[in-house]
C-alpha positions as CSV (number, residue, x, y, z in Angstrom):
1,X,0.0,0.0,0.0
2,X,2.9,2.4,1.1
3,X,4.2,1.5,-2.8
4,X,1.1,2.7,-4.1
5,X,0.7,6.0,-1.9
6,X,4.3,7.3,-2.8
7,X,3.6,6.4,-7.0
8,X,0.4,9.3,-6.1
9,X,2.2,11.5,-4.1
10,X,5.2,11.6,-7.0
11,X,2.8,11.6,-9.7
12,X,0.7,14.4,-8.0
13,X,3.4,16.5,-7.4
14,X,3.8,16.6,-11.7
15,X,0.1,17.6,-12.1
16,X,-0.4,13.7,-13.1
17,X,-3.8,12.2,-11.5
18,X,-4.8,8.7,-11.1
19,X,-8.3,7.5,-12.5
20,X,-7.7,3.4,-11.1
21,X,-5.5,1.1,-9.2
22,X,-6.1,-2.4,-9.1
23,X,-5.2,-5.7,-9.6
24,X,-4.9,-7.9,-12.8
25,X,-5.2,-11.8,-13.7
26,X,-1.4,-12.7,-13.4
27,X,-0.2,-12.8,-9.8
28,X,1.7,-9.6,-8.2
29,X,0.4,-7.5,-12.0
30,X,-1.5,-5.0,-11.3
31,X,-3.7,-2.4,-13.4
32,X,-2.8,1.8,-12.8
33,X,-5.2,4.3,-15.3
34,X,-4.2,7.8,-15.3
35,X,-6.5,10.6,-16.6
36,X,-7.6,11.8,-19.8
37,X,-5.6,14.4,-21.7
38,X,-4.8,15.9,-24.9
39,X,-2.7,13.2,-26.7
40,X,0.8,14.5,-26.7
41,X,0.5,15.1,-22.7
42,X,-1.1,11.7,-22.1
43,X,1.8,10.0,-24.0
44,X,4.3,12.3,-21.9
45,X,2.2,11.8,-18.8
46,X,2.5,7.9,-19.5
47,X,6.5,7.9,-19.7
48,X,6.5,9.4,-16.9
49,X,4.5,7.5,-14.8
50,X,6.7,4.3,-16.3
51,X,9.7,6.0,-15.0
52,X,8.0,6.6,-11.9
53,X,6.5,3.3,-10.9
54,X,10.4,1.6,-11.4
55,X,11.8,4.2,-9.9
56,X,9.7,3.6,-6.5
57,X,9.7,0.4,-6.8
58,X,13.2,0.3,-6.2
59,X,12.7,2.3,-3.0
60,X,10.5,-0.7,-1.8
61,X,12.9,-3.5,-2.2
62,X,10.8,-4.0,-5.4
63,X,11.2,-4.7,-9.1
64,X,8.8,-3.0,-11.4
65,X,8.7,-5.0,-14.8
66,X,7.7,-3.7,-17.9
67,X,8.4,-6.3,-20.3
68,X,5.1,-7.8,-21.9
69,X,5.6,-11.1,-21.4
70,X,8.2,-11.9,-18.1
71,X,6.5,-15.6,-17.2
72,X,5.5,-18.2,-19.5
73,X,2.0,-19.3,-19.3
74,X,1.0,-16.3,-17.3
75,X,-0.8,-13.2,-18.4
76,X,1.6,-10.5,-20.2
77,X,1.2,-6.9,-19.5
78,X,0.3,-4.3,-21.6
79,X,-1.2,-0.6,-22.8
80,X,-4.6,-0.2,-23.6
81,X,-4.8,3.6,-25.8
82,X,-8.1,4.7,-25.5
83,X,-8.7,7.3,-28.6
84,X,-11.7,9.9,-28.8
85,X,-11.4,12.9,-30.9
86,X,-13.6,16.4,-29.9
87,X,-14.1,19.4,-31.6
88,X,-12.7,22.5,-29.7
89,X,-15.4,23.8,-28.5
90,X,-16.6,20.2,-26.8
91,X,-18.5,17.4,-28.8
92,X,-17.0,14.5,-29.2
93,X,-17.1,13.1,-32.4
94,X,-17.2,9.3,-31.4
95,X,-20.6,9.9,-29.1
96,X,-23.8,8.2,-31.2
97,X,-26.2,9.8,-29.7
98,X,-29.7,8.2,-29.0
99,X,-30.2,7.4,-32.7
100,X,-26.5,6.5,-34.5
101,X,-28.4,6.4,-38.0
102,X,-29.3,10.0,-37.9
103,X,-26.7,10.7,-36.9
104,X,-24.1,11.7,-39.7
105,X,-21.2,13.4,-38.4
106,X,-20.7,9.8,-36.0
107,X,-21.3,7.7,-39.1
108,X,-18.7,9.7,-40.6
109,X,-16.0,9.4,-38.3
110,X,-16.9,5.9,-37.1
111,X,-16.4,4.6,-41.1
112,X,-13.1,6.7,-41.4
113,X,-11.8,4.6,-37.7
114,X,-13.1,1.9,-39.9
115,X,-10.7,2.8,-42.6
116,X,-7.7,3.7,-40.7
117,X,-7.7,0.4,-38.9
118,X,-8.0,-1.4,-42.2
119,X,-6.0,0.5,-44.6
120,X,-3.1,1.0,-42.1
121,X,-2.9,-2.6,-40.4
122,X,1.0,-3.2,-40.9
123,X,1.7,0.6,-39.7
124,X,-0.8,-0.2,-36.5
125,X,0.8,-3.8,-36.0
126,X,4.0,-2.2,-35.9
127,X,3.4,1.0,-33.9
128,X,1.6,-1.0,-31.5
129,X,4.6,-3.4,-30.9
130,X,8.2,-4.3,-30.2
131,X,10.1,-7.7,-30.2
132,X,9.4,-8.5,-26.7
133,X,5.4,-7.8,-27.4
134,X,5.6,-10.9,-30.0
135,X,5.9,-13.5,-26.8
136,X,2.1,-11.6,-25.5
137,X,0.5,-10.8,-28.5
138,X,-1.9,-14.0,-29.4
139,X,-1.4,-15.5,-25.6
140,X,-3.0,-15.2,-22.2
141,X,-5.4,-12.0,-21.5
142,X,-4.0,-10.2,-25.0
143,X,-5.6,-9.7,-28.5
144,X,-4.4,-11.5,-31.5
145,X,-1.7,-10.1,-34.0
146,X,-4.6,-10.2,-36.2
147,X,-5.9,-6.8,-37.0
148,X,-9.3,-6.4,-36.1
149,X,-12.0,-3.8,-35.1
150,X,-15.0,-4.7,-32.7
151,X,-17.8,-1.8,-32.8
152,X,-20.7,-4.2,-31.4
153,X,-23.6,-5.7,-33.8
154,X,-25.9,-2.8,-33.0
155,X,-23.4,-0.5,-34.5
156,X,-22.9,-2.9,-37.4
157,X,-26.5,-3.1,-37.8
158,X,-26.9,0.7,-38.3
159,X,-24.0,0.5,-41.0
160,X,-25.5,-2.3,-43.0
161,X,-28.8,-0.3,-42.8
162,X,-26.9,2.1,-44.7
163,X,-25.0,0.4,-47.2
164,X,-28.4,-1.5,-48.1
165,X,-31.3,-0.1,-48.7
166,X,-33.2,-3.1,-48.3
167,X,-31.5,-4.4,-45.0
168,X,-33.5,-5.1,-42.1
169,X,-32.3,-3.8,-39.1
170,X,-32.8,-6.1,-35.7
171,X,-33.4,-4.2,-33.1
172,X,-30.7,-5.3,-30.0
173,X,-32.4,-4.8,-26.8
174,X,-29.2,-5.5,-24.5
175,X,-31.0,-6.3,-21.3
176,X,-30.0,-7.8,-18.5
177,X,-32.3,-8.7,-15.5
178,X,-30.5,-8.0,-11.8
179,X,-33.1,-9.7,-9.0
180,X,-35.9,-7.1,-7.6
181,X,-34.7,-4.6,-9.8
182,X,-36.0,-5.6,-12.7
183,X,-33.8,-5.5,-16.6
184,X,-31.3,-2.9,-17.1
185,X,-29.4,-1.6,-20.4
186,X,-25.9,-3.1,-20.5
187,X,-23.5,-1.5,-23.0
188,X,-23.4,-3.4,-26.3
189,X,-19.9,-1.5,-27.5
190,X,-17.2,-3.4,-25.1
191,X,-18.3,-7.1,-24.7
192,X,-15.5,-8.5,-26.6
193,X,-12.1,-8.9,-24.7
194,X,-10.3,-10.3,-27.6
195,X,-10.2,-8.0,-30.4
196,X,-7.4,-5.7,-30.5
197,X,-9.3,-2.7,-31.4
198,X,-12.8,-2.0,-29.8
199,X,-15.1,1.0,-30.2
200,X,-16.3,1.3,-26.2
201,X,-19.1,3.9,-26.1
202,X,-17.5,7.3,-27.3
203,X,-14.0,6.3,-28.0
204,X,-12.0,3.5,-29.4
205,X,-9.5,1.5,-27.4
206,X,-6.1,0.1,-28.7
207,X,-5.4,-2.6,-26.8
208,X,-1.9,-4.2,-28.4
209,X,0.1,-2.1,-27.5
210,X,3.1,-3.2,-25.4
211,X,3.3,-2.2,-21.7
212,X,7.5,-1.1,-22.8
213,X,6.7,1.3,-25.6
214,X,5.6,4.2,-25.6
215,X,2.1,5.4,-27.0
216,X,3.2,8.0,-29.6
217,X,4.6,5.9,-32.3
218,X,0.8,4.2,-32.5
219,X,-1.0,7.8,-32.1
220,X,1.2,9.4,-34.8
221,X,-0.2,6.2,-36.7
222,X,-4.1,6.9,-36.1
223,X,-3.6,10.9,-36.9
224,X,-1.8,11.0,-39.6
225,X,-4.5,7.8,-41.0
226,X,-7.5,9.6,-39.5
227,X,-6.2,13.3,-41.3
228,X,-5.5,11.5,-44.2
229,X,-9.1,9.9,-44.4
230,X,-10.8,12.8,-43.0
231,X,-9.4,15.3,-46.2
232,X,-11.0,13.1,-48.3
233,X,-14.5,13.2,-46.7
234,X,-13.9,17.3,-46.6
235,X,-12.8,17.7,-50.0
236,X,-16.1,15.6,-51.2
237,X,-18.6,17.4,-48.9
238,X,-17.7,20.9,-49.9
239,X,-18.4,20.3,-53.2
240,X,-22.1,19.6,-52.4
241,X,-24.6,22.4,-52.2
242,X,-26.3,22.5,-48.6
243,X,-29.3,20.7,-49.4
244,X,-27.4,17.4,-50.6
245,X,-25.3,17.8,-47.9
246,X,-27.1,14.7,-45.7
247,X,-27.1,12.4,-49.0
248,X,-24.3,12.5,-49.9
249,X,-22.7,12.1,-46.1
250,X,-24.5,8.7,-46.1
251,X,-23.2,8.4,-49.2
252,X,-19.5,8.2,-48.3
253,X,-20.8,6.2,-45.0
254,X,-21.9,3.3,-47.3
255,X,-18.4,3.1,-49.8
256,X,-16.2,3.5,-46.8
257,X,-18.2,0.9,-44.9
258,X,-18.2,-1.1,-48.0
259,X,-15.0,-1.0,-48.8
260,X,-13.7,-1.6,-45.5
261,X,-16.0,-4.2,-43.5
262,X,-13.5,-7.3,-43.6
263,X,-11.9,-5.6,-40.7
264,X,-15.5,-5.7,-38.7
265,X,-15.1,-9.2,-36.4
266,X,-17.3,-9.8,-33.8
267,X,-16.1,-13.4,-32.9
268,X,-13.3,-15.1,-30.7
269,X,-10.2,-13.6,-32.1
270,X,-7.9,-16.4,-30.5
271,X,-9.6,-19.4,-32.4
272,X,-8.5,-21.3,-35.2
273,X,-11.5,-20.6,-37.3
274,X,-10.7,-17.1,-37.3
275,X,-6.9,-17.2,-38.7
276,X,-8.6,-18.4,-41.7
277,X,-11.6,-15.9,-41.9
278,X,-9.1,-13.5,-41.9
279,X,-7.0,-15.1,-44.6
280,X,-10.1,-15.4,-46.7
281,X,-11.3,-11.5,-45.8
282,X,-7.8,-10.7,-47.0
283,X,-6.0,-9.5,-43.3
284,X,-2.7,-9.2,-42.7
285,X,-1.3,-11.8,-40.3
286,X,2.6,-10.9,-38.7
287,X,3.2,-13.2,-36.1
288,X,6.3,-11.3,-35.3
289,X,7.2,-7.7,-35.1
290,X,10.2,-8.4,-37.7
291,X,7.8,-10.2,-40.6
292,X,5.5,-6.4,-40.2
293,X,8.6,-4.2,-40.7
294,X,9.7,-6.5,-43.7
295,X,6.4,-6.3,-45.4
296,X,5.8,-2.6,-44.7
297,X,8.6,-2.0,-46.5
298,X,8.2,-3.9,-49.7
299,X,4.6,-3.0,-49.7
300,X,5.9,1.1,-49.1
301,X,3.4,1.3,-46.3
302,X,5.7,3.9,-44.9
303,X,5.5,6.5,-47.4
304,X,2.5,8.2,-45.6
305,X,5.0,9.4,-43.3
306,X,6.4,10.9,-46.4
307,X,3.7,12.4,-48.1
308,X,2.4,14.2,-44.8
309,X,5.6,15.6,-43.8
310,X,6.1,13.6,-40.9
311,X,9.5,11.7,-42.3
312,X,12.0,12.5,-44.9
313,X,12.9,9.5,-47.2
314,X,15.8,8.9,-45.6
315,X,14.4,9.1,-42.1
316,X,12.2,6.6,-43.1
317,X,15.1,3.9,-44.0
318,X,16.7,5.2,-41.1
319,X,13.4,4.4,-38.6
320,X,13.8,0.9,-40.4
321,X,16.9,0.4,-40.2
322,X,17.0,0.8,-36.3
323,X,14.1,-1.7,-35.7
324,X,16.0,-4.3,-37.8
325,X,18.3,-3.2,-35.5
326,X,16.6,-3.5,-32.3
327,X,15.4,-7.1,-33.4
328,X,18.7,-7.7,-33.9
329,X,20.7,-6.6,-30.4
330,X,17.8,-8.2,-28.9
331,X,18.3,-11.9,-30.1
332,X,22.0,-11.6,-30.0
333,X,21.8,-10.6,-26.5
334,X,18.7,-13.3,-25.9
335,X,21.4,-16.0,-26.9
336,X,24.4,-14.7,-24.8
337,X,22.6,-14.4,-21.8
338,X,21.6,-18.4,-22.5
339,X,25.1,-19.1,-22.7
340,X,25.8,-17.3,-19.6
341,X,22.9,-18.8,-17.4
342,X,23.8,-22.1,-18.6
343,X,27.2,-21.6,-17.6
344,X,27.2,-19.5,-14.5
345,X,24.0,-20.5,-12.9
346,X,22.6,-24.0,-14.4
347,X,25.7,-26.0,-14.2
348,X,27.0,-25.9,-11.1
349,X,23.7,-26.0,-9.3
350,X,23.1,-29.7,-11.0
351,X,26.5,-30.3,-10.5
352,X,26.3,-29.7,-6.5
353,X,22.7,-31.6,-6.6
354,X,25.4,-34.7,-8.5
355,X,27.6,-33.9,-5.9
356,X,24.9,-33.9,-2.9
357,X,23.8,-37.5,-4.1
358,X,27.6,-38.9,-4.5
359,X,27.4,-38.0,-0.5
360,X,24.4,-39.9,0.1
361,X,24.9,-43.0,-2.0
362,X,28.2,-43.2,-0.2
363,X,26.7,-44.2,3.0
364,X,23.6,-45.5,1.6
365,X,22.6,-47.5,-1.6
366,X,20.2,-46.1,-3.7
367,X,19.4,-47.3,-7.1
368,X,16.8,-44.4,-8.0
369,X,19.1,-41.8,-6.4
370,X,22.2,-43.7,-9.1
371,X,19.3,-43.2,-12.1
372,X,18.2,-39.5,-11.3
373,X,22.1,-38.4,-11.0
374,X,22.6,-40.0,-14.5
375,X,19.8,-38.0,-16.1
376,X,20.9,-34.8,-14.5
377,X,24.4,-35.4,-16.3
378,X,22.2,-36.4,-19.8
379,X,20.2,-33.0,-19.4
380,X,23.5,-31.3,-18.3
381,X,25.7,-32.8,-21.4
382,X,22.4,-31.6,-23.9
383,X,23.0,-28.1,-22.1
384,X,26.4,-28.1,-23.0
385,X,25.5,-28.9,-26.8
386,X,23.2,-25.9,-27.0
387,X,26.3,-24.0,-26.0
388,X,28.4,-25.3,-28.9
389,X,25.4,-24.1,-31.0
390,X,24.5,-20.5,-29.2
391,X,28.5,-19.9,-30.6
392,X,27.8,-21.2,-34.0
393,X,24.6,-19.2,-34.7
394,X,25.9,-16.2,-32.8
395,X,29.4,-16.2,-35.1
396,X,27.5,-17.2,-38.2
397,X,25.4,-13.8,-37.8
398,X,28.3,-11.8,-37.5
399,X,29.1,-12.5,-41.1
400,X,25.9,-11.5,-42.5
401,X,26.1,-8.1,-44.5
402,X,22.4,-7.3,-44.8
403,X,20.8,-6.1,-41.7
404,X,17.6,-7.8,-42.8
405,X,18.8,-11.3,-43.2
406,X,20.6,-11.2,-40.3
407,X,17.6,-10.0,-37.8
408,X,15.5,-12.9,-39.2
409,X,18.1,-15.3,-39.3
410,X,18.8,-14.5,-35.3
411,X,15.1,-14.4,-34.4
412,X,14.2,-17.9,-36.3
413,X,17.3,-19.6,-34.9
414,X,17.0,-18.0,-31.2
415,X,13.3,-19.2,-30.9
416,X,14.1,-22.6,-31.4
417,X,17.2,-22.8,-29.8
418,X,16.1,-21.3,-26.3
419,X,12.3,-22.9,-26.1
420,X,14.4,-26.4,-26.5
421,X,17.5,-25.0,-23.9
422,X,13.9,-24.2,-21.7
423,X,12.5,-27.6,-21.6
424,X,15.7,-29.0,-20.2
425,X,16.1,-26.1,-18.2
426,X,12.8,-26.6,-16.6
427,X,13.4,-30.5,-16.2
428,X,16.1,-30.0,-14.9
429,X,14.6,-27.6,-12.2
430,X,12.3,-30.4,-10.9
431,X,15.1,-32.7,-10.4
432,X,17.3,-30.4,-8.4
433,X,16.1,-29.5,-4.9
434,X,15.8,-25.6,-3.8
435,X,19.1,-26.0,-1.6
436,X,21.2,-26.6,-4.4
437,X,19.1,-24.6,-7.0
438,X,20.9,-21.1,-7.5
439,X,17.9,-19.4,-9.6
440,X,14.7,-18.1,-8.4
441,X,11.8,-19.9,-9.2
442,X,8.4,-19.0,-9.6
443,X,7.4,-19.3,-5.8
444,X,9.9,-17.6,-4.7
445,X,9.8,-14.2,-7.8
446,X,5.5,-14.3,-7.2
447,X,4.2,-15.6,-3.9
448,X,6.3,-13.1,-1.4
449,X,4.6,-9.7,-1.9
């Protein structure tokens, strides 16, 4: 609690004020909102409350961890951007109002979010991630690297009811009946925890983001998509007299919705079935944050950055350059780090669990104890293999010239090489006892706070 009071106190003293504390699915995670604010403050506001939370963390004996995905099999950690766009005297474009169909200017800025998200999938998938967000992105309590938007059916309704003259639109009552107090409205907009873009009442929230990146690479994404989509829908409308004006806003509605509803998914975005709706719909899928950058950049999905003066040319191979980059020093260092925990910390704690048994089977005979020494040195001989191979891939990379080939080489061979170093690893922790076992486990890194 004292943790928590000191975050406030620092994060008052900046003018920065909390909306929630509490906690999250994974053990020791925990959930921190901070208010609203014009985008360029909330993303500075954000960095600093990062800063702030390991900084006091430190002052309580703590570790405050970032990364998106610390523990296997446990939920990863992340940002969830909630984006709403007002005018400057106060309305908020994203609000529906009691009727959504008449209302034009929402349809209008709901279809171009609709376009954004669709048009600009590798630039969101990208924005929204880092190499260390591939290990959450698809696994527990995240959304799918699949780019989707989830707006609710009653919102989809309105659209098709739009697009199609002859469309029938269901009425959704969204009820829910609560014991002697009869049914209630429940909201229709955020039922769907597994999409990675949801429209939630009068704003939509980004939720792939990773919990180590900052928030303004993805919102210079959504402006510069939403200006560019917006200009169009201007430059159309102010060529119609006043009187048409209405039409032809429902107009551009339908095309946009039309052209654009294969991003619309209302279903489970972690099954099976809907990898291949998407394929067939014609989504992008990037399992990793590497296979994004590389088809970003074939496909020139960059050069919007260009054309709205955001990024020179060369800034632009230069931005790419560094994320190959990133990938990478990352993997490189992934491997060396392996090495060095095999070495330093793995070894000699099955060793002294060998030696421990030698001791005992020197007063007392113990068949079993004999075999589970011998599979210790099995495991600890395969560990010493990896090693031989950690050197081979790591010196083989160093004579790649192209940065490209040499990031995906790194990140295909690092994958394999350090889930199958984690099986024996993880083996091997089950046949060592905690006396002789140098590493923390998870017991001992969760179950203390």
């Amino acid at each position: 609690m004292s943790f928590f009071e000191d975050v406030n106190s620092e994060l008052y003293k900046l003018g920065i004020y909390m909306e929630a504390e509490h906690n999250e699915v994974g053990p020791n995670q925990f959930e921190i909102t901070i208010m609203y604010e014009n985008v360029n403050i909330s993303v500075d506001n954000n960095q600093l409350l990062m800063h702030i939370l390991e900084k006091t963390a430190l002052d309580h004996d703590l570790v405050c961890l970032l990364k998106e995905k610390p523990f296997k099999n446990m939920a990863g950690s992340g940002k969830h951007n909630n984006y709403s766009l007002a005018t400057n005297y106060g309305r908020n474009l994203f609000t529906p109002g009691k009727t959504p169909k008449n209302n034009p200017v929402f349809l209008l800025f709901l279809a171009s979010m609709i376009e954004v998200c669709n048009k600009y999938q590798k630039l969101i998938r990208i924005a929204s991630s880092s190499v260390t967000n591939d290990y959450r992105l698809g696994g527990d309590e995240a959304p799918p690297a699949i780019i989707s938007l989830f707006i609710g059916r009653d919102l989809e309704e309105v659209l098709e009811s739009v697009a199609n003259d002859d469309f029938e639109e269901k009425v959704i009552e969204n009820m829910v009946k609560i014991p002697h107090l009869g049914e209630i409205k429940t909201d229709s907009s955020d039922r769907n925890r597994t999409s990675p873009i949801a429209y939630t009442g009068n704003k939509f929230e980004f939720r792939m983001l990773g919990s180590s990146k900052s928030a303004a690479d993805l919102n210079t994404v959504i402006n510069i998509g939403f200006a560019e989509s917006v200009k169009k829908i201007a430059d159309r409308l102010e060529k119609v007299d006043e009187d048409r004006l209405k039409e032809e806003a429902y107009s551009i509605v339908k095309e946009i919705y039309q052209e654009n509803k294969n991003i619309l998914f209302q279903g489970d975005g972690y099954s099976e079935e809907w990898e291949k709706e998407a394929e067939k719909r014609g989504l992008e899928n990037f399992p990793t944050f590497l296979e994004a950058v590389i088809a970003a950049k074939a496909t020139k999905a960059y050069d919007i950055f260009e054309k709205s003066g955001i990024f020179t040319k060369k800034e632009i191979e230069s931005i790419i350059k560094v994320e190959y980059e990133d990938v990478t020093k990352f993997f490189s260092s992934q491997l060396e780090i392996l090495n060095n925990m095999i070495h330093q910390e793995i070894l000699p704690s099955a060793m002294r669990e060998i030696a421990s048994i030698k001791d005992y089977l020197s007063f007392v005979e113990n068949e079993r104890l004999r075999q589970r020494a011998r599979k210790i040195n099995e495991k600890v001989g395969k560990l010493l293999d990896y090693c031989d191979v950690i050197s081979d891939i790591l010196e083989k990379s160093e004579d790649m010239d192209l940065l490209e080939d040499k990031a995906g080489y790194l990140q295909k061979e690092t994958r394999k090489v350090a889930g199958e170093i984690r099986q024996i690893s993880d083996s091997l922790e089950k046949l060592i006892s905690r006396e002789n076992y140098s590493m923390p486990n998870y017991v001992d890194m969760l179950k203390t706070l």
